[in-house]
N, C-alpha and C positions, 0 to 999 in steps of 0.2 A: 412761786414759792411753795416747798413742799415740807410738810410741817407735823409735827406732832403736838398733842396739850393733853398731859400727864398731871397724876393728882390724885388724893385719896376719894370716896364717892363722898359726893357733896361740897367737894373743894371750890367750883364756881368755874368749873370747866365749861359751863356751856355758856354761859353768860359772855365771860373771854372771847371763846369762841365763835359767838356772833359779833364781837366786834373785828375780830380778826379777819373772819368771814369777808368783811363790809370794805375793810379798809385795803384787802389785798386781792382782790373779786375769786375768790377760791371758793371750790367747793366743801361744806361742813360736812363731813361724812361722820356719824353718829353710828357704832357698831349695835350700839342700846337701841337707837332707833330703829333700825335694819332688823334687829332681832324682835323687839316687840311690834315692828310689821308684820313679820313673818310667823310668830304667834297668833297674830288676831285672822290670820288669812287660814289658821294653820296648815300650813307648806310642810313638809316634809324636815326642815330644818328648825321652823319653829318649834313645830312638838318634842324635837329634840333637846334645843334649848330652854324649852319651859323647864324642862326637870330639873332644871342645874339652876337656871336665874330665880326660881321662886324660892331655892332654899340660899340664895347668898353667894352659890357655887358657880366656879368658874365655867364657860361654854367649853368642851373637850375645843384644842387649838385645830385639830385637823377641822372642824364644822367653823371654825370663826375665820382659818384662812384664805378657806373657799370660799367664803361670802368678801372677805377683802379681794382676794384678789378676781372674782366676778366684778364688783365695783371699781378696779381699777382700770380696768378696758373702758369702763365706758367714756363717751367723748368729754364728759365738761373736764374730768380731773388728768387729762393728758396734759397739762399746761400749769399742773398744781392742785394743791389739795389740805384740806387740814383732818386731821382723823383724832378723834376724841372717844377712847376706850379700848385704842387697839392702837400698841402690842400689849399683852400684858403679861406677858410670860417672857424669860427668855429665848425660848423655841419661837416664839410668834414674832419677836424682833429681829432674830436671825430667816425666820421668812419670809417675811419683808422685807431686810436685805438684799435676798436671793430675789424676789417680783421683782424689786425696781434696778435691781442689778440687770437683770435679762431686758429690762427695758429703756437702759441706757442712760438713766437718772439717778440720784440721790439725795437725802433728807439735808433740807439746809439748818433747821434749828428743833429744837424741843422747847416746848415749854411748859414747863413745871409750876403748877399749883399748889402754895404752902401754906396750909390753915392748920391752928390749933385743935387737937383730937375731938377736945368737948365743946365747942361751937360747930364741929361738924354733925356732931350725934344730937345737938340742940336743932340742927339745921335740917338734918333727914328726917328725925322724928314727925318733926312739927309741920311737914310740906303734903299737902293735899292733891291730887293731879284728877282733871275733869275725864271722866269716864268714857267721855266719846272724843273729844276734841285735844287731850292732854295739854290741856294748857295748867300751866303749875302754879301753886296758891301756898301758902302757908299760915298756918293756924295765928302766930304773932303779927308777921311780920308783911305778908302779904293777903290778907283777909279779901272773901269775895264780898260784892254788895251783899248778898244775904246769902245768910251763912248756911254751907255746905252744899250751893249753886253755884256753875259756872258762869260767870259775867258774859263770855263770849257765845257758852250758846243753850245757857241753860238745863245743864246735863246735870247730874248729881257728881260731888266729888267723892273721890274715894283716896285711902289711903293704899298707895301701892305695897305687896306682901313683903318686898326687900327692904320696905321705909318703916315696921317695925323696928321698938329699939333691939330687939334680940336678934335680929337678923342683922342690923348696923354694926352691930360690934363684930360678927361670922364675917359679913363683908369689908371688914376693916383689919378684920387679923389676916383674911384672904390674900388683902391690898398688901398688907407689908412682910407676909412670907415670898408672895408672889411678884408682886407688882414693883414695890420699894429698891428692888434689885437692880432693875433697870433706869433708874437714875443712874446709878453707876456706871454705867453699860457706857451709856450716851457721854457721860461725862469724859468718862478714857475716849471718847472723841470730840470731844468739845466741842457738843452740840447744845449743850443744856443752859437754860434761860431761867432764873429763878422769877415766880412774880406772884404777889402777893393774894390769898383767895377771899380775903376779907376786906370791907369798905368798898369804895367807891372803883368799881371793876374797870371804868374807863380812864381814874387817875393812874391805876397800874399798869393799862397797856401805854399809855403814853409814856407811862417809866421807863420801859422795857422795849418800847417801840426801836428806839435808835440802836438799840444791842440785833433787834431782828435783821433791822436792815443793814447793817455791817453785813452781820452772821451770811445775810442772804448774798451780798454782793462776796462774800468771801469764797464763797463754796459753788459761786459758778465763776472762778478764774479755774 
């Protein structure tokens, strides 16, 4: 199954994600993740990408499609893959075409995360992430044992610089100059999956579950 999950930031893509993960044994390839590795190492790409991700701004596409397509050689995602923040341009979705064209493959579905503006900006505001170990917390809704400690390892939490609310709204007008477009894209291929980014994440994959597994049996005849 090779897959996209699409969505404003804070839509509940990664949530999804790891059920998707679970239920199809695919690999979750996290471009955020990849990128703030490679900041904390800082690697020659990371320091590149800090400039841009700390102010809301998008990574220049030539530096994010070379770290896609470095991770697409490697062995586990030969057989499948989910990727969650990449494409987000339309240049970056047309090179990903051209990668998996030359590798003899194609995307069977999209799936698109649909939450209301202001419980997204409710939702990144309010989200804490453990300084060492990121493991993620939120100030309502997912509180640590004692406050402003990580449960898992003890670390101080922080509020990461793009989870200001001023930066939420930069990275949300980004999402839908840039981003928003590419539902379309997909759609004139009728790839796309709508599913819902609020409430209970594993009633909505079961919603949307029997549409993948069409979608997936359709697009390997």
């Amino acid at each position: 199954m090779r897959m996209l999950i699409m969505g404003a930031p804070g839509a509940g893509k990664g949530t999804m994600a790891s059920i998707i993960k679970e239920f199809y044994h695919i690999p979750h390839i996290s471009t955020g993740d990849m990128f703030r590795e490679a900041m904390k190492i800082s690697s020659p790409v990371g320091l590149t990408a800090k400039q841009y991700i700390e102010k809301g701004e998008l990574v220049p596409d030539e530096v994010t499609i070379r770290l896609v397509e470095e991770r697409l050689r490697e062995e586990d995602a030969q057989h499948g893959f989910l990727f969650d923040g990449f494409p987000r341009t339309l240049s970056q979705a047309q090179a990903l075409d051209t990668i998996l064209s030359l590798q003899n493959v194609k995307l069977d579905v999209v799936v698109d995360m649909r939450i209301d503006r202001d419980l997204l900006i409710k939702r990144l505001s309010g989200r804490r992430v453990c300084s060492q170990c990121n493991a993620n917390y939120h100030i309502e809704n997912l509180k640590p044992k004692v406050e402003g400690i990580c449960d898992r390892c003890g670390s101080p939490l922080i509020q990461r610089k793009d989870d200001t609310e001023e930066t939420i709204h930069h990275r949300l007008a980004v999402y839908e100059e840039n981003t928003l477009p590419l539902i379309a894209y997909y759609e004139a291929k009728g790839l796309v999956v709508a599913a819902k980014g609020y409430g209970n994440t594993y009633q909505s994959f079961c919603e949307i579950e029997p549409i993948l597994g069409a979608m997936h049996d359709y697009n390997q005849k």
